[in-house]
C-alpha positions as CSV (number, residue, x, y, z in Angstrom):
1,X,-8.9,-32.7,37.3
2,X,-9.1,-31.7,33.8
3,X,-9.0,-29.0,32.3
4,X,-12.1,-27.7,31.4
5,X,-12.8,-28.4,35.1
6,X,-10.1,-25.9,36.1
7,X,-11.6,-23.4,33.8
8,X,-14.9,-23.7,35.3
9,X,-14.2,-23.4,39.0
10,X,-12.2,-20.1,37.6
11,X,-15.0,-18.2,36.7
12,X,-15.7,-15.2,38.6
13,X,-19.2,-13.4,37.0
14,X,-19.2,-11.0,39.1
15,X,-15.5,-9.7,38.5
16,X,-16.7,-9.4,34.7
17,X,-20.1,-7.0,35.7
18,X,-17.4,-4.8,38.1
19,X,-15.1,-4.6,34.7
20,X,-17.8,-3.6,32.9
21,X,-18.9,-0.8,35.1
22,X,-15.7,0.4,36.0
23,X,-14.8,1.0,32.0
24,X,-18.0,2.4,31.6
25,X,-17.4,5.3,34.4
26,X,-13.4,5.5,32.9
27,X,-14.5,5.6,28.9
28,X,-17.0,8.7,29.9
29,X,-14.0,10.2,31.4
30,X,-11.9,10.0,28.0
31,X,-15.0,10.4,25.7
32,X,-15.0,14.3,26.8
33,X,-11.4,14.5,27.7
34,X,-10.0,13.5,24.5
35,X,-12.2,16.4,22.7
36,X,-11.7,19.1,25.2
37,X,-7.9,18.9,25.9
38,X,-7.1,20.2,22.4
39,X,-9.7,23.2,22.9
40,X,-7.5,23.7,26.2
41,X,-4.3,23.7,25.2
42,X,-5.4,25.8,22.1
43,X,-7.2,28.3,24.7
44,X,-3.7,28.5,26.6
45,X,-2.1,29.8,23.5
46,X,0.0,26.7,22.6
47,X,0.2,25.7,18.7
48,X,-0.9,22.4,17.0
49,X,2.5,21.0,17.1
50,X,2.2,21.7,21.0
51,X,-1.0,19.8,21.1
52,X,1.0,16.8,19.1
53,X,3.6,16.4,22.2
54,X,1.1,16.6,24.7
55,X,-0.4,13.5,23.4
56,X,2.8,12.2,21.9
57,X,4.2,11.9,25.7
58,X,0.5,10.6,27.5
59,X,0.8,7.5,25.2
60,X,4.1,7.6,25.8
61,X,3.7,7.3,29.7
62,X,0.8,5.2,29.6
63,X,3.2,2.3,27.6
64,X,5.9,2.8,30.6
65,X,3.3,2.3,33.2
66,X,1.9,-0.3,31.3
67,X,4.8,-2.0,30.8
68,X,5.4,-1.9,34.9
69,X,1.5,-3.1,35.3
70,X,2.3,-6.1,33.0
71,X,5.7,-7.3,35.6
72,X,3.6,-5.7,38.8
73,X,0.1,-7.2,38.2
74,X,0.2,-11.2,38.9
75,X,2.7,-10.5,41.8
76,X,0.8,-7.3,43.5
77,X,-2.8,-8.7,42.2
78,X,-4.8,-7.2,39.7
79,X,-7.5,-5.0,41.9
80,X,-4.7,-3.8,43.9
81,X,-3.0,-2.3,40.7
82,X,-6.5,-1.4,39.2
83,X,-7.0,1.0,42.6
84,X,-3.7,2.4,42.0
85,X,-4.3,3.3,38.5
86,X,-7.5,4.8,39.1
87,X,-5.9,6.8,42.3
88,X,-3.2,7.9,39.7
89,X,-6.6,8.8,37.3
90,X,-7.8,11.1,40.0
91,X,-4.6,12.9,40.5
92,X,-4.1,13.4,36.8
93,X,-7.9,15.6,36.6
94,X,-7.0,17.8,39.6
95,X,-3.3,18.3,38.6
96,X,-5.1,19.4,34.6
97,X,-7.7,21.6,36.6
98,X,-5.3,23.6,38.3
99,X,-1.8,23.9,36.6
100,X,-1.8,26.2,33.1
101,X,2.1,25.7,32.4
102,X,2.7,24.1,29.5
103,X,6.1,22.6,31.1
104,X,3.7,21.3,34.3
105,X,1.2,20.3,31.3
106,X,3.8,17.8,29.9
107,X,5.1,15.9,33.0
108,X,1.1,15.5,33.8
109,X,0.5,13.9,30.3
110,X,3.7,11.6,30.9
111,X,2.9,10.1,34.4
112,X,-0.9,11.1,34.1
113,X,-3.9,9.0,32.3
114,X,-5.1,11.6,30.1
115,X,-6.2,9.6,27.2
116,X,-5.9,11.6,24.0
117,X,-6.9,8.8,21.6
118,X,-10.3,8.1,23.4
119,X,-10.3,4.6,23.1
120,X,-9.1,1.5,24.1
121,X,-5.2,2.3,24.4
122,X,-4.8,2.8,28.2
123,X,-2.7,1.4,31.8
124,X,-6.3,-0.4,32.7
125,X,-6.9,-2.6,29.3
126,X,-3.9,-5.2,30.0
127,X,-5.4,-6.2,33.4
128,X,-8.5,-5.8,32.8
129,X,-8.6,-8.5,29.6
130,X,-6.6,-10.5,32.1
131,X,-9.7,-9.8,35.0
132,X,-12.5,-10.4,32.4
133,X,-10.5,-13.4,30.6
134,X,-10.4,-15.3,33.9
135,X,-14.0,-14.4,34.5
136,X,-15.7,-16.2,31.7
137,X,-15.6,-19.3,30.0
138,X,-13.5,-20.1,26.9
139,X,-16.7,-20.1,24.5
140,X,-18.0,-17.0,25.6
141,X,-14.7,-15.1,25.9
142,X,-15.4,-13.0,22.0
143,X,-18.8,-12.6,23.4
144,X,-17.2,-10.8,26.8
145,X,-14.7,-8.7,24.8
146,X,-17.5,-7.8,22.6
147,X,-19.7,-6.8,25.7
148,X,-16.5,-5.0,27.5
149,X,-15.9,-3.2,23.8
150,X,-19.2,-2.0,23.5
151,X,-20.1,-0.6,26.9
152,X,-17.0,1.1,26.9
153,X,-17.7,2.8,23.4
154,X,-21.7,3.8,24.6
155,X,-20.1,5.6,28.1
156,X,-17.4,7.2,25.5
157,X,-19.8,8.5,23.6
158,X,-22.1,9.9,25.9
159,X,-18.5,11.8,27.4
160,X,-18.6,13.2,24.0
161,X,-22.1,14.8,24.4
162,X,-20.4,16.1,28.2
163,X,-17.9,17.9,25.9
164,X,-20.0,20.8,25.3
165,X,-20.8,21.3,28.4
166,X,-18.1,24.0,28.9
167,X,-20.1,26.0,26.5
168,X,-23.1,25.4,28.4
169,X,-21.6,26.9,31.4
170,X,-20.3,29.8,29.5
171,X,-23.9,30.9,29.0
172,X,-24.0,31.0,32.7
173,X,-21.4,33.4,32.8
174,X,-18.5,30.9,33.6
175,X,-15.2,31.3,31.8
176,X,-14.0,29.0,28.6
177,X,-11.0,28.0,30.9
178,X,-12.7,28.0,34.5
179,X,-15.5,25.8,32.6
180,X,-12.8,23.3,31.4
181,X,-11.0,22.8,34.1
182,X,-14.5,22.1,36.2
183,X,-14.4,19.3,33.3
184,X,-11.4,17.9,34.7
185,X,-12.8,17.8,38.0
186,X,-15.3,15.8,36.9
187,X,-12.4,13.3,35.4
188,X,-11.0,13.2,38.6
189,X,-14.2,12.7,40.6
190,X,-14.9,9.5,38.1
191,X,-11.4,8.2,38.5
192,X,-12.4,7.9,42.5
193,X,-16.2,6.1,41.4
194,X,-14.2,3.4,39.0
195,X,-11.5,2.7,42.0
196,X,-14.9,2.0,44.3
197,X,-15.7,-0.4,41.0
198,X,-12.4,-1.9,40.9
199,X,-12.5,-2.5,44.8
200,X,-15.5,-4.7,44.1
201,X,-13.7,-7.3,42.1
202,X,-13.2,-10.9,44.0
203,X,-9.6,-11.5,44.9
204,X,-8.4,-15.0,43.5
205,X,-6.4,-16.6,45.8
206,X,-3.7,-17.1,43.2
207,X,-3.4,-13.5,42.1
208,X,-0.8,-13.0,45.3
209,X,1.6,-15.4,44.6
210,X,1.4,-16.1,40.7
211,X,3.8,-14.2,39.1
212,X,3.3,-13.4,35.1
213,X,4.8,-15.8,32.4
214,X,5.9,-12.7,30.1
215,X,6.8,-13.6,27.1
216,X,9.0,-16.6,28.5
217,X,5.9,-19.2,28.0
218,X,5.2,-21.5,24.8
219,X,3.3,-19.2,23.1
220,X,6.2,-16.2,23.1
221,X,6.8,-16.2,19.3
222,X,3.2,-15.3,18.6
223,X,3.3,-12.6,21.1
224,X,5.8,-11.2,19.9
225,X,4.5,-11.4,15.8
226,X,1.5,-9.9,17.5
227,X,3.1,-7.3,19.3
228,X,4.8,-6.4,16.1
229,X,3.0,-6.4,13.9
230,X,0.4,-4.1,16.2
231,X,2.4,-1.5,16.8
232,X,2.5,-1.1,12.8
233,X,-1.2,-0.2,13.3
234,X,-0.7,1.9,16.5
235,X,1.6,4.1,14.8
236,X,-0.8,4.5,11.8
237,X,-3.7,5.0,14.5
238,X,-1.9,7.6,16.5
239,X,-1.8,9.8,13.2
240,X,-5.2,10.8,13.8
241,X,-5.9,10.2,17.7
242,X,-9.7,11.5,18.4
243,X,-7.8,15.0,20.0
244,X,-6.3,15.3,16.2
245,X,-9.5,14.5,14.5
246,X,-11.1,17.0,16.8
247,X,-8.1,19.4,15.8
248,X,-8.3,18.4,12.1
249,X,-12.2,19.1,12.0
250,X,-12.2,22.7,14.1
251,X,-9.2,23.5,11.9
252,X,-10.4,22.1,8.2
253,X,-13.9,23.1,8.4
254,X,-14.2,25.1,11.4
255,X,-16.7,23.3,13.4
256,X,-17.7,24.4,16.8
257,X,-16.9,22.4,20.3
258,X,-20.9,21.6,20.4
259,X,-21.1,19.9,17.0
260,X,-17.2,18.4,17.1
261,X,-19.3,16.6,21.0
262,X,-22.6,15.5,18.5
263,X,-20.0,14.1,15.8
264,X,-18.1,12.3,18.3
265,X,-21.2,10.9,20.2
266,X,-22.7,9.6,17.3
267,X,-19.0,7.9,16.0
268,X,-19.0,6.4,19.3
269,X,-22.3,5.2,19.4
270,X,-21.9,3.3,15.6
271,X,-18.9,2.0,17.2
272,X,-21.0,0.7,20.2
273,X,-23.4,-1.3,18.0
274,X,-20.1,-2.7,15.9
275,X,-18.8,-4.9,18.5
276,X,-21.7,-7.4,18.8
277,X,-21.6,-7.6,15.1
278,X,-17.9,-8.5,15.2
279,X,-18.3,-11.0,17.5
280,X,-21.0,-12.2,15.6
281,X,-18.9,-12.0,12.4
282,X,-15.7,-13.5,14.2
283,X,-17.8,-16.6,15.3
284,X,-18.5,-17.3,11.5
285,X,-15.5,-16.0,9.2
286,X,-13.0,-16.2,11.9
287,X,-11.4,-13.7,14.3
288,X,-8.1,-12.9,12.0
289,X,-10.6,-12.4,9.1
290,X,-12.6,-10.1,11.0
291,X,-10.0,-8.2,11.9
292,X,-9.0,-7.4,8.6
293,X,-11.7,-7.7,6.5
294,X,-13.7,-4.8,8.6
295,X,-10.4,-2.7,8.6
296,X,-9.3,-2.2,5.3
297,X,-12.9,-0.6,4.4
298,X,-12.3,1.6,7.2
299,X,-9.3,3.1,6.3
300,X,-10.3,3.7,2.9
301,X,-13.4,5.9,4.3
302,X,-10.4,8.0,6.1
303,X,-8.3,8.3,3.2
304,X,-11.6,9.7,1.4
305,X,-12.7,11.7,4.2
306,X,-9.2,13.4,3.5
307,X,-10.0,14.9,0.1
308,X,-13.7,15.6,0.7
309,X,-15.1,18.6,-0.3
310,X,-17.1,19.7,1.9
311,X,-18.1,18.8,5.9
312,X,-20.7,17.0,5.0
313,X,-18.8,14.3,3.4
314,X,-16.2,14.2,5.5
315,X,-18.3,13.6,8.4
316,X,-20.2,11.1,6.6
317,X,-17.3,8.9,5.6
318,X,-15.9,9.2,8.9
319,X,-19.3,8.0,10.3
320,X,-19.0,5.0,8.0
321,X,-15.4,4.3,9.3
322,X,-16.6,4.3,12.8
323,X,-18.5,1.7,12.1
324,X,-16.2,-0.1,10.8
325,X,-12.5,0.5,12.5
326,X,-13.4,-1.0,16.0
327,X,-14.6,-4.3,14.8
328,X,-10.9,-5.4,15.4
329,X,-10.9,-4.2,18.9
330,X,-12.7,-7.6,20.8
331,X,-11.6,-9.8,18.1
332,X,-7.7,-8.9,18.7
333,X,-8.2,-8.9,22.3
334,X,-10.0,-12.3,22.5
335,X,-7.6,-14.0,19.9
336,X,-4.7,-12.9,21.9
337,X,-5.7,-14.6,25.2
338,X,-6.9,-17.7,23.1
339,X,-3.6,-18.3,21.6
340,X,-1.7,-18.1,24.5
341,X,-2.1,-20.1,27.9
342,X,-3.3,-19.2,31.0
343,X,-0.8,-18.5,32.7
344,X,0.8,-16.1,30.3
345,X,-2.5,-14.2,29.8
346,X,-1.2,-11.1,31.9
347,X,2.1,-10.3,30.2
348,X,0.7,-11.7,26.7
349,X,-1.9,-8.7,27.5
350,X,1.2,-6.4,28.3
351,X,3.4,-7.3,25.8
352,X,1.4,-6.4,23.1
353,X,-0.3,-3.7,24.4
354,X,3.1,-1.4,25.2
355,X,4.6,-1.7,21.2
356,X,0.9,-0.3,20.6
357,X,1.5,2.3,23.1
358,X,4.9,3.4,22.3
359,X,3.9,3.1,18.8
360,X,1.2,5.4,18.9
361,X,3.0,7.4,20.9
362,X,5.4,8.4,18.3
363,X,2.7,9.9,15.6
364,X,0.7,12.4,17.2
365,X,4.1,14.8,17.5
366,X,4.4,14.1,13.8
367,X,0.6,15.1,13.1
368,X,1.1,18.2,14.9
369,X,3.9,19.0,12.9
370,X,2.2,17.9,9.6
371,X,-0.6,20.0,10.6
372,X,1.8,22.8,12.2
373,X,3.2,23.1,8.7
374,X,0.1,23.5,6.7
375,X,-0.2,19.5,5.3
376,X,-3.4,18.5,7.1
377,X,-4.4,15.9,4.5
378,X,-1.4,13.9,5.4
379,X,-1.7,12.4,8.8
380,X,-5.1,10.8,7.5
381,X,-3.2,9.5,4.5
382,X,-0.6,8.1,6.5
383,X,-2.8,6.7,9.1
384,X,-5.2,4.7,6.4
385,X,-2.3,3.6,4.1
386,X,-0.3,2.0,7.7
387,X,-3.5,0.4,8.9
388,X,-4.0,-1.3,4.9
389,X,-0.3,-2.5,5.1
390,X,-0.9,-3.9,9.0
391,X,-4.2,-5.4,7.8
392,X,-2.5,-7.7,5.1
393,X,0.4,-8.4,6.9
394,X,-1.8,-10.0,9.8
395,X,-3.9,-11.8,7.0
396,X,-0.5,-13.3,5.7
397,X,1.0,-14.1,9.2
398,X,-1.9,-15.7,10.9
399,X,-4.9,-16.7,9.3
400,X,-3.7,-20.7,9.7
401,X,-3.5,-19.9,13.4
402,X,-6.7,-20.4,14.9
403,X,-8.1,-19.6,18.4
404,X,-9.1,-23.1,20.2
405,X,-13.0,-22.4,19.2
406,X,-11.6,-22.3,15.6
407,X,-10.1,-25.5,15.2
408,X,-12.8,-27.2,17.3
């Protein structure tokens, strides 16, 4: 049989629209999340270096578990694992909505799935790219990722609009905590609806007794450039994680929780309608060049938005570099499962996700310091001048190597 053949009769459609959903309900989660824990912990009395190791040890925890998911996930199957995470999503909003302890705070954040970055660093991403990489064909995989990109950036931005709602229940005489920790209920109550999404997903009768090639396959030296050279641009990303940005905007200019949610929705929403354009992009300049030819711009819109002079222009450049910074987001994803094989999809999707994770997990500690400290300009300097250096280093190291698509 060959094997285009093989790739056929392992298409699953409908495992792609349960993917879909399911990141939808999870990105709403983390659109309102990311913006309201800071306004928590700040509520609780805990500093901005506090608010740092809070997210410093989530991304930590999330890159342990997803380093687990990447060895568990061909042997235990991917839905099984997917329910599990989304059981351990559930537990995370009820254990936020009742403990107060900053101690209790921190081992939540570690074991827990509180996303502080908003986006697309999470346990879930690594199998589902695997789930939605079996589920379509090879020429519509950019396409998928670009789909699976953008659905999840439209649910994360309507979460930001669901950010004010604490204030909204204030007027109806609830308190700033009580209302924020019926947030967190609601996080909760979505991680149940995405495991009834995940539990929808055909099993494939290989899922129980493949076992992932790691990094072990042909393709591990291009993993692990990948993986490398990503976690340059984790670490520069986890400078200015959406809680930070948030943190950096009420701090810097003062701007209330309602207008921080309208910022946010909109940034999500120009990051929404960037996807399809990436993929239309990638199709025509290439999926490396995409990746860095939409970044650099980006970065230079948050090195500006670092010395603007008023909120205004901040705002706007950061507007302009959210539509811009997520172009890279289905590109990478789909030129990572083209240059590898099949069978090493599911730890090729691990192995570079956890040196993002425990990249990023490293910076926001130092943020909160920097900001802490009184040097809020710097994490945004940082942050832009890493993600330049990762951008040309990628253009250096891989722009011969080209997805199958590519070279055809």
């Amino acid at each position: 049989m060959s094997s285009g053949i093989v790739a056929a009769c392992s298409v699953h459609p409908s495992a792609a629209a349960y993917v879909y959903l399911a990141r939808a309900i999870r990105d709403f989660g983390d659109g309102f999340v990311a913006i309201l824990l800071p306004v928590y912990l700040t509520a609780l009395g805990l500093s901005a270096f506090d608010v740092g190791v809070v997210a410093t040890l989530a991304l930590l925890g999330s890159a342990i578990l997803t380093l687990a998911i990447g060895y568990l996930g061909g042997s235990l199957g991917h839905r099984r694992v997917l329910l599990a995470a989304s059981a351990l999503m559930a537990a995370t909003g009820l254990a936020y909505a009742i403990a107060s302890d900053y101690a209790v705070l921190l081992v939540v954040a570690f074991v827990g799935t509180i996303n502080p970055s908003g986006g697309s660093t999470s346990i879930f991403v690594p199998l589902e790219h695997t789930v939605l990489s079996g589920a379509v064909t090879p020429a519509e995989r950019t396409r998928a990722f670009a789909r699976y990109s953008l659905i999840g950036a439209f649910a994360g931005a309507v979460g930001s609009l669901a950010a004010a709602t604490p204030e909204w229940l204030a007027l109806l005489g609830l308190g700033k905590l009580e209302a924020i920790k019926a947030m967190f209920v609601a996080y909760a109550a979505l991680g149940v609806l995405g495991g009834i999404a995940y539990g929808r997903i055909p099993t494939r009768t290989h899922e129980a007794r493949a076992r992932p090639a790691a990094a072990r396959g042909p393709s591990r030296r291009i993993v692990y450039r990948l993986a490398a050279l990503f976690s340059i641009d984790s670490f520069a990303g986890g400078f200015i994680v959406q809680s930070l940005l948030a943190l950096w905007l009420f701090q810097r200019f003062e701007l209330s929780l309602a207008s921080a949610s309208l910022f946010f929705f909109w940034s999500g929403v120009l990051s929404a309608f960037s996807f399809p354009v990436a993929a239309w992009i990638g199709a025509r300049i290439g999926l490396v060049n995409t990746m860095v030819f939409t970044h650099i711009p980006s970065s230079l819109c948050l090195i500006g938005a670092a010395f603007a002079p008023s909120l205004g222009w901040a705002l706007a450049l950061l507007l302009v570099r959210a539509a811009l910074s997520q172009m890279d987001v289905p590109t990478r994803s789909s030129y990572v499962m083209a240059v590898v094989t099949e069978a090493e999809r599911p730890a090729a999707a691990s192995v570079t996700a956890i040196p993002r994770s425990l990249a990023s997990a490293a910076s926001p500690a130092l943020a909160g310091a920097l900001f802490a400290a009184g040097y809020q300009v710097w994490p945004l300097l940082l942050c832009g001048g890493l993600k330049i250096l990762y951008d040309l280093m990628l253009l250096a190291a891989f722009r011969h190597i080209k997805p199958p698509e590519e070279r055809a």
